[in-house]
N, C-alpha and C positions, 0 to 999 in steps of 0.2 A: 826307248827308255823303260825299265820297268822301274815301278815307281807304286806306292799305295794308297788310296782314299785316305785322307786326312790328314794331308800334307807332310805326308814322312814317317804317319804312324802307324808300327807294323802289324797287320793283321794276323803273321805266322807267331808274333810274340807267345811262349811258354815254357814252363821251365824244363823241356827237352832241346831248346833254342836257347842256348846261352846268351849270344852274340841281340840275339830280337828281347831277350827276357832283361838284357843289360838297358836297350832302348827304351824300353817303358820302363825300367824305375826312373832312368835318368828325367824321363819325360815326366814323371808321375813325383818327382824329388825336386823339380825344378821349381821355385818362388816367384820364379819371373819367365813369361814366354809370351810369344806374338801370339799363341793359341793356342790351349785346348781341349783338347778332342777327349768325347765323354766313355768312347773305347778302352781308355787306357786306363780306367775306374776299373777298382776291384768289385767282383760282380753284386755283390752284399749292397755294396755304396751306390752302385746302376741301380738295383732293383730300389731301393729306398727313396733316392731321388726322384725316382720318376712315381712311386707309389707318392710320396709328399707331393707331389706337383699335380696330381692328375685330378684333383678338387678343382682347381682352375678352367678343366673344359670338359668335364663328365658330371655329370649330375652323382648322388650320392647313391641311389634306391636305381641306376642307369646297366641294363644288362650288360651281359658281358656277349660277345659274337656269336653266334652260331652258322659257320659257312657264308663271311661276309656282312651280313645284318648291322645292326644296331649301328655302336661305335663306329665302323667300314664304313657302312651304309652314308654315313654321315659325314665322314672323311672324303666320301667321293663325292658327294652333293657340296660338298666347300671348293674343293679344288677345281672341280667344273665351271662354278662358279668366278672362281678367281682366274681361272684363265677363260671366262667368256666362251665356253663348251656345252656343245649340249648337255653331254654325260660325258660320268668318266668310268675305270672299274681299273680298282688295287687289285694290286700283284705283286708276289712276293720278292722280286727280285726285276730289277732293269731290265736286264736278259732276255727278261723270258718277256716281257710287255710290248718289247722290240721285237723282238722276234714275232711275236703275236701278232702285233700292228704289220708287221712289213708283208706278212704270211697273206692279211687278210686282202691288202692291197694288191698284191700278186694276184689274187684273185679274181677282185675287181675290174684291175686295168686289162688284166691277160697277158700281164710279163711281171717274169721273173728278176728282172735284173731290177738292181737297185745299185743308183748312182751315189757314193759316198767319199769321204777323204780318207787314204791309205790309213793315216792317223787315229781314225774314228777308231770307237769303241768297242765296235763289232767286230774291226778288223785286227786289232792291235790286245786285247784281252779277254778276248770270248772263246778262243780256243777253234776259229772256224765254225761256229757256230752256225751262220746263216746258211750255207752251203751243206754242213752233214748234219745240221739236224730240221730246217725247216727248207730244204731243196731250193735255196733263192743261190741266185748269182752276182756277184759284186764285181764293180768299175769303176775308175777313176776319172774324173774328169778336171784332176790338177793333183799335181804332187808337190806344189809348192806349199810349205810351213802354214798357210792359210785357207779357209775356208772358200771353194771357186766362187770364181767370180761372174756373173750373167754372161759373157763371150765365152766362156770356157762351157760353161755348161749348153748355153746355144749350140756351137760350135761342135760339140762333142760327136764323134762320129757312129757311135750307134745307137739304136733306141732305149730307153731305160721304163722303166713304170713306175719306180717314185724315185726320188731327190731324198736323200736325209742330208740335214744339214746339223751338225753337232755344237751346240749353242752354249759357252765356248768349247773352241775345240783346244779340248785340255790336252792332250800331249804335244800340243806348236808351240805350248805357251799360256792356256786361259786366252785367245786371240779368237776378237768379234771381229765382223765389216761393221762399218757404220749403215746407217739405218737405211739411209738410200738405196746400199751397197746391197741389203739384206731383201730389200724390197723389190730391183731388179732381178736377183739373180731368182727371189722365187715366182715372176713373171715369165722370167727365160723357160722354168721346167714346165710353166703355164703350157707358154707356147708350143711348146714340145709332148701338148697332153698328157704330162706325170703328173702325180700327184706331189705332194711336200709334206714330210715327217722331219718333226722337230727332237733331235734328241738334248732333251733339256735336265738332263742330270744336274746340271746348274745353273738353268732359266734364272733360277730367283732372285740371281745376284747382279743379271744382266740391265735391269732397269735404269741405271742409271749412265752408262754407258749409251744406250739406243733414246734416253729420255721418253721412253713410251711408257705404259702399264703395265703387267703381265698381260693382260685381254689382248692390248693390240700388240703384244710382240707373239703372243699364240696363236691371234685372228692372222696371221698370214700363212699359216700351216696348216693341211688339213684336218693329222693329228698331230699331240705333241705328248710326249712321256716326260715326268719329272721325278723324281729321287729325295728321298727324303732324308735320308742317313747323312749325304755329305753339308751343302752348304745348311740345314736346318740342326744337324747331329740329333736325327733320330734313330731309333734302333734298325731299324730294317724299310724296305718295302718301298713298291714304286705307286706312281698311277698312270693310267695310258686315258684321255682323253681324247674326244674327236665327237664326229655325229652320231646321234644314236643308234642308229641302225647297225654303222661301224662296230661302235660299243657292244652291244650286246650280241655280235660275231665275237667279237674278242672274250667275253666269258665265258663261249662255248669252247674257243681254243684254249683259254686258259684251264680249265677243267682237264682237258685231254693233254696238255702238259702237265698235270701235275701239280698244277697253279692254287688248286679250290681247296685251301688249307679249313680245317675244321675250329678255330680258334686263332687269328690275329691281331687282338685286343690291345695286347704292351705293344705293336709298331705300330696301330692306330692313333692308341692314347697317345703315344710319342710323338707324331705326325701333328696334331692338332696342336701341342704345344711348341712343336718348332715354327707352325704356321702364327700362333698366337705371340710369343716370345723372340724367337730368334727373326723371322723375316720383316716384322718391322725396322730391326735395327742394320740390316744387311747393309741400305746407301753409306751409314756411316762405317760400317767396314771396307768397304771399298773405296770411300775416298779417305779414310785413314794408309790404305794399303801405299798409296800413292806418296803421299808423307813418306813413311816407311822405304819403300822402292827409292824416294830421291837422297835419303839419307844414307843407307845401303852403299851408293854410288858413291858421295862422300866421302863414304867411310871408308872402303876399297883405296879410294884413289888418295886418302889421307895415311892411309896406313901403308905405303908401298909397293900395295899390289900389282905386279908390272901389266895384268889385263885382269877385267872382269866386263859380265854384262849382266845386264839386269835385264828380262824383258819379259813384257813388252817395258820401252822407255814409263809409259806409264800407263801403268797396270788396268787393264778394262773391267775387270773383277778386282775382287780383294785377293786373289790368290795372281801368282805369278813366276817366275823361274829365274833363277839364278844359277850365272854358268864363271865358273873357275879354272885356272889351268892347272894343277892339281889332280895327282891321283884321286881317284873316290874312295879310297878305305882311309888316305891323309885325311880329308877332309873331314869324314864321321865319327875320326877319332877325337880330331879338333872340337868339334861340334862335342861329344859325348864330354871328354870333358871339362868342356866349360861348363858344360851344366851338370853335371857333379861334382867340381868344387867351388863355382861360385854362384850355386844355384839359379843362374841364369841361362835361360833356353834362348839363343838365336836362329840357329837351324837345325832339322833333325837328322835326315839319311841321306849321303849324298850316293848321286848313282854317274858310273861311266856311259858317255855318249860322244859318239863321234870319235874324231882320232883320239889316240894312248896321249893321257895325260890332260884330259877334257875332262869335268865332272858338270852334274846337275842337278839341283835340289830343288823342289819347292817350297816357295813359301805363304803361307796363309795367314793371316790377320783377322780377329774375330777379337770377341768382346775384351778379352786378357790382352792385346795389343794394343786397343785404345790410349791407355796410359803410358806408351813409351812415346815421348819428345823424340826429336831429333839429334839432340843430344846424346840419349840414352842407346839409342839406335847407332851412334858411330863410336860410343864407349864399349860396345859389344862387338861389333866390329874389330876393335883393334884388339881386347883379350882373345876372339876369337884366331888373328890371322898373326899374332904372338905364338899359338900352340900350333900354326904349320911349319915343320922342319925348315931350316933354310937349306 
């Protein structure tokens, strides 16, 4: 599936993109939506916002970065922190933190190969990235919709040197194991003398699904990477924690990728205030999502939809997929305009998967979803599946 950060919101959007420049008004015109996304701000009203907010967690007379420092420097002493690490160290991009960690590990163990889900991140939108640009080799140890399971990865027929496990793995679904499940299978890569990397682009949401902390769902991984831009909507920028020794390899590779930016200040500032503002409120978006996901189903099967699914049945983050038998250009169009003429946002981009005439969207629930009842949620519904052809 290709699909974008921010639940449908298009990154290619501009006014040389008709079809993407049409999705963000609608998105940016819409009164009413389950989320969002602070991308789809005109850049004037980004810079403003975040300049008014940034009194909240920066002192006033507080420098500005120089090569990591200050702000950075601070940002990775919190997030170490919050996930029970020794150190951590920002990078500008997931990618490249991943790549870093996995590079450094290869080293360590003395293999190359790194056991992952075909799904995963690295495999599915990096472009090949592990193999042509930091000489690693990737394997599957399941190709089912979910994340392997301890027999599979036990079982697995050749050596590996670490385990990534992609926390959730967002292209199945937003689909966790349970905690037990999570805690076997990184014993299995024990046994098997790998190491365990957590790609946690959306750790932060995963709490309340495993009922653990941050600390103890990152104390089971060696290292863990997390992302700031999606479930916190900051501007940019990762951090890769793990042991210190680890860490401070990992800024010498970062350096040598290209990683050691000369001012990172606005995705710091932003980071601190997603950690400050938005990740407190994250459990009640996820179990709002739930709400949401059952009323969805409802609403589908009240309005005569001859098949729909929701999944997962119920949603382990606040984000989750929604699958229609319906062209995807029917359905976006449906989608578009309901929310250009009744100012109401339900879904944004649908994409084709699997056999012709199968689509898939996702969907995300954040603070602007909150106030949709059940109710409201299957009156949308039905204006929306009103604007599919019959």
């Amino acid at each position: 599936m290709t699909s974008h950060d921010g639940a449908g919101a298009d990154s290619e959007a501009s006014e040389q993109d008709p079809a993407a420049a049409r999705r963000r008004a609608a998105a940016l015109g819409a009164t009413r939506s389950l989320h969002r996304w602070s991308a789809h701000l005109p850049l004037t009203a980004r810079l403003s916002a975040l300049a008014d907010a940034a009194a909240e967690v920066v002192g006033p007379d507080e420098p500005i970065d120089i090569y990591g420092n200050a702000v950075v420097a601070r940002l990775e002493d919190e997030v170490a922190r919050l996930l029970g690490k020794e150190a951590a160290a920002f990078f500008p991009s997931g990618t490249m933190a991943q790549q870093v960690a996995l590079r450094c590990w290869a080293g360590r163990t003395g293999n190359a190969t790194v056991a992952l889900h075909p799904k995963a991140h690295p495999e599915v939108h990096e472009g090949g990235a592990l193999s042509a640009v930091s000489g690693l080799r990737t394997v599957h140890p399941t190709r089912e919709p979910r994340l392997p399971t301890a027999e599979e990865v036990r079982d697995f027929e050749e050596p590996f040197g670490t385990l990534m496990l992609e926390l959730p793995l967002r292209d199945a679904g937003f689909v966790l194991p349970s905690w037990e499940e999570l805690e076997e299978v990184v014993e299995a890569a024990r046994e098997r003398d790998a190491v365990v990397h957590f790609d946690g682009a959306r750790l932060w949401e995963c709490t309340p699904h495993f009922g653990r902390s941050l600390a103890q769902i990152a104390g089971l991984a060696d290292t863990v990477y997390v992302s700031f831009y999606k479930s916190l909507d900051g501007l940019s920028g990762a951090v890769l924690a793990g042991p210190r020794t680890l860490v401070d390899e990992a800024r010498t590779w970062r350096h040598r990728y290209g990683g050691q930016i000369f001012q990172q200040f606005p995705a710091a500032v932003s980071a601190l205030l997603g950690l400050k503002n938005t990740l407190p409120r994250l459990p009640d978006h996820v179990a709002h999502a739930r709400v949401v996901a059952d009323a969805l189903r409802e609403g589908f099967a009240a309005a005569g939809v001859p098949w729909s699914r929701v999944h997962p049945e119920q949603p382990h983050t606040h984000q989750f997929q929604v699958w229609l038998p319906y062209d995807s250009e029917v359905l976006t169009e449906a989608a578009l305009g309901q929310a250009e003429e009744t100012k109401t946002q339900l879904f944004g981009r649908w994409f084709a998967d699997g056999p012709p005439g199968l689509s898939v969207t996702e969907v995300t629930v954040t603070e602007a979803g909150l106030e949709w009842t059940p109710g409201d949620v299957n009156d949308a519904v039905a204006e929306f599946v009103r604007r599919i052809p019959g």
